[in-house]
MARMI-220131 format. One record per atom (N, C-alpha, C): atom name; residue in one letter; x, y, z. Coordinates in nm, 4 decimals, decimal comma. Layout:
BEGIN
 atom type        x        y        z
   CA    a        X        Y        Z
...
***
This chain:
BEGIN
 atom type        x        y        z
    N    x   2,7785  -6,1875   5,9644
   CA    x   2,7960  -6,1993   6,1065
    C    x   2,9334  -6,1448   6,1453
    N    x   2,9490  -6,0692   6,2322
   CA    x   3,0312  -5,9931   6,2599
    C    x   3,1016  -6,0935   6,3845
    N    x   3,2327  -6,0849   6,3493
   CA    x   3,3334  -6,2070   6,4738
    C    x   3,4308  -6,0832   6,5575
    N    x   3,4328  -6,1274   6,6716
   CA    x   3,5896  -6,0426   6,7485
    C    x   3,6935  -6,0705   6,7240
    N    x   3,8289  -5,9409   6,7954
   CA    x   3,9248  -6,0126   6,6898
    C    x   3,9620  -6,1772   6,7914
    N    x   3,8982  -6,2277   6,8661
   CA    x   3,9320  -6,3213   6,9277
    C    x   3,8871  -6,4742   6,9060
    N    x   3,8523  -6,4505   6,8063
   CA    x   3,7285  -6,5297   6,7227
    C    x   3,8572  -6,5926   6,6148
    N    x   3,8648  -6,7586   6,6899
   CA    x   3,9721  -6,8545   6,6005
    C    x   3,9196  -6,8343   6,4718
    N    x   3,9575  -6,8452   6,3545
   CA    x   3,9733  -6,8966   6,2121
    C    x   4,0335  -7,0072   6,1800
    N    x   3,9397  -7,0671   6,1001
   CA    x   4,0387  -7,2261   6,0279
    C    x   4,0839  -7,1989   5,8944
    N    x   4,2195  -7,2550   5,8633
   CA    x   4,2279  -7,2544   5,7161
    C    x   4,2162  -7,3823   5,6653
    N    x   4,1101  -7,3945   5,5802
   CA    x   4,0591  -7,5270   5,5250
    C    x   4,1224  -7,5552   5,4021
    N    x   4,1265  -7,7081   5,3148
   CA    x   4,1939  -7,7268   5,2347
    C    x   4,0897  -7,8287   5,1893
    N    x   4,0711  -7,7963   5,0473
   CA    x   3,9266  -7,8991   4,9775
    C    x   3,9764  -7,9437   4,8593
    N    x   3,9635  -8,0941   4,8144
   CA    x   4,0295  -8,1733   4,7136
    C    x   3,9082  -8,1404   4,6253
    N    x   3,8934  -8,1393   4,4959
   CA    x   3,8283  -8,1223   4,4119
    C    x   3,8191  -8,2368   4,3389
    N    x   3,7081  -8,2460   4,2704
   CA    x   3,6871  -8,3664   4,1827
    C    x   3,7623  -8,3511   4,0557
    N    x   3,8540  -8,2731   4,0101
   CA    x   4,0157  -8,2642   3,8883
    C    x   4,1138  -8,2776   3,9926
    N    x   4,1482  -8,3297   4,1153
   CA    x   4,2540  -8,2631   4,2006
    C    x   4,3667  -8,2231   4,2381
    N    x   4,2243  -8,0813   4,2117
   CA    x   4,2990  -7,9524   4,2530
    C    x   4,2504  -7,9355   4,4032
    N    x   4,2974  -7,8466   4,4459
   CA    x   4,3562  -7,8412   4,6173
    C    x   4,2587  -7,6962   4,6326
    N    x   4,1252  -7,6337   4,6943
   CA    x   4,1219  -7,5236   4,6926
    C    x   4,1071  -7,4783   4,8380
    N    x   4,1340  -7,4009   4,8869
   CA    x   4,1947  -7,3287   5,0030
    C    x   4,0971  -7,2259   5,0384
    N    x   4,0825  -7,1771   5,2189
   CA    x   3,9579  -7,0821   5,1636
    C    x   3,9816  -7,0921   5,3534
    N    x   3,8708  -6,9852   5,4116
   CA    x   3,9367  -6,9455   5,5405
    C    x   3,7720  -6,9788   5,5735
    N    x   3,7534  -7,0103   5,7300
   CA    x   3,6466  -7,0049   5,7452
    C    x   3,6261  -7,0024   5,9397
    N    x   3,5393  -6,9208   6,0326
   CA    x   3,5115  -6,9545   6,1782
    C    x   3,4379  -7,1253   6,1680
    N    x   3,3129  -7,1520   6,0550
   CA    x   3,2731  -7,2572   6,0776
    C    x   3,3093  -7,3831   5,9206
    N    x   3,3921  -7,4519   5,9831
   CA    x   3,4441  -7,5229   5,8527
    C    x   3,3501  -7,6055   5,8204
    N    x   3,2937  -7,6747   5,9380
   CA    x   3,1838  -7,7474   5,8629
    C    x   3,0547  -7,7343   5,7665
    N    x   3,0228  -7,6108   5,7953
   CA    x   2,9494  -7,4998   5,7261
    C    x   2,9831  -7,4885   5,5960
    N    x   3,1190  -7,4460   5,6454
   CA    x   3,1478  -7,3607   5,4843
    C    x   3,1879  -7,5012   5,3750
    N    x   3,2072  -7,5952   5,4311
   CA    x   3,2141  -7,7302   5,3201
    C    x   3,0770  -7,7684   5,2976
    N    x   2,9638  -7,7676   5,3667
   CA    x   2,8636  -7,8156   5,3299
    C    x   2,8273  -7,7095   5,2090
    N    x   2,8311  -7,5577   5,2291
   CA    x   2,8160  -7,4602   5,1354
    C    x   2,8499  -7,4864   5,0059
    N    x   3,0130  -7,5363   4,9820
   CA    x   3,0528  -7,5881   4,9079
    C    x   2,9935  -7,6725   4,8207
    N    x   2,9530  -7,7699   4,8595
   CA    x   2,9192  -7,9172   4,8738
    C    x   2,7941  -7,8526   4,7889
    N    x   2,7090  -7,8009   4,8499
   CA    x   2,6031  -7,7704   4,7729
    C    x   2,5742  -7,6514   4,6520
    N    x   2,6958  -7,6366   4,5901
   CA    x   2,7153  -7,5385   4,5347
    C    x   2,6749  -7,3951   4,5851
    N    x   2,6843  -7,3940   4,6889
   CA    x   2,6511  -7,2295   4,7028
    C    x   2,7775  -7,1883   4,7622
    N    x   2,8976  -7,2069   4,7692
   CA    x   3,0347  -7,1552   4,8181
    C    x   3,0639  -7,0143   4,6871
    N    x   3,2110  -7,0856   4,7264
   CA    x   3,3025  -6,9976   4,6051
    C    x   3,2711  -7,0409   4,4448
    N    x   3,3098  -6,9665   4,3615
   CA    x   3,3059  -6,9839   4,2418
    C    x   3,3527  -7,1265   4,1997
    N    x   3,4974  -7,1363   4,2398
   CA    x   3,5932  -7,1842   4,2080
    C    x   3,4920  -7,3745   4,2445
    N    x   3,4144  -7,3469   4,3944
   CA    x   3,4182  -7,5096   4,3822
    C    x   3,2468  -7,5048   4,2957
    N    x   3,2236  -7,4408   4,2128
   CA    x   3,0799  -7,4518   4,1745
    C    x   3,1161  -7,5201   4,0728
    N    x   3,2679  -7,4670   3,9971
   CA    x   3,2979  -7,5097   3,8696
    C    x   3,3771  -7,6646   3,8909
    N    x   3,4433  -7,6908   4,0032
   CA    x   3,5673  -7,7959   4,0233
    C    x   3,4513  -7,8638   4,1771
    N    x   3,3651  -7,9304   4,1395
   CA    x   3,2846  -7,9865   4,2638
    C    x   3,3961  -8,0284   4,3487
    N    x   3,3682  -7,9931   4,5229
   CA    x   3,4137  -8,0592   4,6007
    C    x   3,4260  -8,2269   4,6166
    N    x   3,5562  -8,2374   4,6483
   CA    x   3,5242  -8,4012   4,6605
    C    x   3,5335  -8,4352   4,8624
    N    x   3,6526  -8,4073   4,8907
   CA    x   3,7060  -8,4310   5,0139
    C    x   3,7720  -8,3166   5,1283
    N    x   3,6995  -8,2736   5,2286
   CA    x   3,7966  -8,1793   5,3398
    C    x   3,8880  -8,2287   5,3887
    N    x   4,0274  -8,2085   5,3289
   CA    x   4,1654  -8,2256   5,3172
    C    x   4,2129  -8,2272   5,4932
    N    x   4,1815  -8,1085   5,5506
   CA    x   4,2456  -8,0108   5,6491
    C    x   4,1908  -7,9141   5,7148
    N    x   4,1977  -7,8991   5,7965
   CA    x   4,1636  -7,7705   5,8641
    C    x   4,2176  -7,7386   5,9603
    N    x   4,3231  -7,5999   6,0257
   CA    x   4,4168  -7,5573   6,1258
    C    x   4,3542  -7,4305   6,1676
    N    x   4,3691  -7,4400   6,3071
   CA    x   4,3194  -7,3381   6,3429
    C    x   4,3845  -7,1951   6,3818
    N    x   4,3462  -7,1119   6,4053
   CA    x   4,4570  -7,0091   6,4009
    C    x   4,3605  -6,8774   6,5101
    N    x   4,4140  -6,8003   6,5261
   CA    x   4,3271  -6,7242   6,6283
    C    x   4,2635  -6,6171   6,6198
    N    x   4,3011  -6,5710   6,5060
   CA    x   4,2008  -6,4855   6,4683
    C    x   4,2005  -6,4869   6,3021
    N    x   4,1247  -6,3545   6,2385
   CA    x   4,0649  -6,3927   6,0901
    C    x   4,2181  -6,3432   6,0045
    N    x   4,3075  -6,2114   6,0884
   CA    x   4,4794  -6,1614   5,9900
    C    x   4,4871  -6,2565   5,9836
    N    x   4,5231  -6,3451   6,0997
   CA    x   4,6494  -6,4754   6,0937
    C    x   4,6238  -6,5646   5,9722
    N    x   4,4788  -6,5978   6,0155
   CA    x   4,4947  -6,7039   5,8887
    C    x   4,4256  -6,6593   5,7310
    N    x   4,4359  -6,5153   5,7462
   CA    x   4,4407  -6,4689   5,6177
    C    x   4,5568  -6,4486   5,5473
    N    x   4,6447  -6,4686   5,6669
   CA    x   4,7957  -6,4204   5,6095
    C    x   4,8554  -6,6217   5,5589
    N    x   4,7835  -6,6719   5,6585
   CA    x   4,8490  -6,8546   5,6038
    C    x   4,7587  -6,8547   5,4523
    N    x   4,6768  -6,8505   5,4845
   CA    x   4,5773  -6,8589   5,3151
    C    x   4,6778  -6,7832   5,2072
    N    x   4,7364  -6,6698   5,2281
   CA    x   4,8219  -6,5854   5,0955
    C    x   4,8924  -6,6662   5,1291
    N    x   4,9743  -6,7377   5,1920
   CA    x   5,1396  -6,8096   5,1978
    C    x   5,0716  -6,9197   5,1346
    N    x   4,9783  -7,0140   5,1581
   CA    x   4,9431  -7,1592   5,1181
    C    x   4,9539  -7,1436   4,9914
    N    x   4,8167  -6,9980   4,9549
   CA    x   4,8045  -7,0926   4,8144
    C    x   4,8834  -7,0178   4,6873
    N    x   5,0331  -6,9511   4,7408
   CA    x   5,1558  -6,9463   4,6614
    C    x   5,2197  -7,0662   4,6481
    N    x   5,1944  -7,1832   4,7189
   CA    x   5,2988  -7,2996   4,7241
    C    x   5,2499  -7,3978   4,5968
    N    x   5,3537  -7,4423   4,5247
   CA    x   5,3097  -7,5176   4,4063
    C    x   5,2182  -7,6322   4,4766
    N    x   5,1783  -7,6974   4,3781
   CA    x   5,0944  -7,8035   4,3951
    C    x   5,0975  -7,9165   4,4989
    N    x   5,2687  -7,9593   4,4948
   CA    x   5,3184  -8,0884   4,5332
    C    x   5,3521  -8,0456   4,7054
    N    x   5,4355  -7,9189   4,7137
   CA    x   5,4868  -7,8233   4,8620
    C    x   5,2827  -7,8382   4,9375
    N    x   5,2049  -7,8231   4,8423
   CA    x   5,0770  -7,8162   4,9203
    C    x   4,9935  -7,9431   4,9909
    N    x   5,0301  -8,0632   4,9032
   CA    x   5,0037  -8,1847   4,9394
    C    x   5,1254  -8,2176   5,0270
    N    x   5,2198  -8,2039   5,0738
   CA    x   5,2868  -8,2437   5,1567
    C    x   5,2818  -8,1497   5,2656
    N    x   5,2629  -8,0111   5,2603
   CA    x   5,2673  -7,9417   5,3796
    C    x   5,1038  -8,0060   5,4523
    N    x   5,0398  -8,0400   5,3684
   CA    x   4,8862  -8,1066   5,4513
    C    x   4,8975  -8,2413   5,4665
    N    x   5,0508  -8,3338   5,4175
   CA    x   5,0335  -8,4397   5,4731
    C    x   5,0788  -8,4388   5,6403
    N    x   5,1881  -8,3217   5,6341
   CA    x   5,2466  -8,2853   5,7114
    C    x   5,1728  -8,2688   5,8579
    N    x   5,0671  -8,1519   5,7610
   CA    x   4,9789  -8,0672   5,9034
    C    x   4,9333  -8,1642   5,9637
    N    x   4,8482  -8,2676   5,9369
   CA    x   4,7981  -8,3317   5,9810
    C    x   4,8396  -8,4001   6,1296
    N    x   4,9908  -8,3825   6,1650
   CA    x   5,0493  -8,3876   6,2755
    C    x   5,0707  -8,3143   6,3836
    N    x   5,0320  -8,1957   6,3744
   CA    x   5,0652  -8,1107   6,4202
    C    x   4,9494  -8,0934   6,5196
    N    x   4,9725  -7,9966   6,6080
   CA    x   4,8918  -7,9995   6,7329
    C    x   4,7664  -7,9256   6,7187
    N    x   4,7835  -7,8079   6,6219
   CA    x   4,6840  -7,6992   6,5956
    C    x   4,5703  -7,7287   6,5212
    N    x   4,6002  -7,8867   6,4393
   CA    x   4,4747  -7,9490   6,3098
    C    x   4,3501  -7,9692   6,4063
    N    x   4,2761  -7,9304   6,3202
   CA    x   4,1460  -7,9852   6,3584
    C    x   4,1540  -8,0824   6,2185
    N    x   4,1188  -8,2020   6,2086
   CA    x   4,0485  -8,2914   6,0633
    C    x   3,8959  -8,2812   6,0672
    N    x   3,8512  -8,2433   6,0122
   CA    x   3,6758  -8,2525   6,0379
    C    x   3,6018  -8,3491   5,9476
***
């Protein structure tokens, strides 16, 4: 499905059942966690089952928060659980 560039993006944040933190961009977050959820997502959560949707921020189009997705998931482990205890305050979260 083809989006405009006006078409918000969320950057989502998914706790894994080892937790690990996996990160991943999406227009419909609820979607793309159920995807997850049912193993048909990314690789990554087929192997590390989803446990919990951490986060989700919205951003306004698909660069922007392709460009937060490369910054996020450079941040060690601990910078990532606190920048999402963080987000969670902020005006732009959606929690879903």
């Amino acid at each position: 499905m083809a989006h405009s560039d006006d078409t918000p993006w969320f950057l989502y944040m998914i706790e894994c059942d080892n937790g690990s933190i996996y990160t991943g961009i999406a227009v419909d977050v609820a979607s793309r966690f159920q995807a997850h959820m049912s193993g048909k997502g990314a690789k990554y959560t087929r192997a590390h089952k989803p446990r919990e949707l951490l986060l989700a921020v919205r951003y306004p189009n698909r660069s922007i928060a392709s460009k937060a997705e490369y910054e996020f998931k450079k941040l060690p482990a601990k910078q990532k659980r606190m920048w999402i205890a963080k987000g969670i305050e902020l005006a732009e979260v959606q929690h879903i």
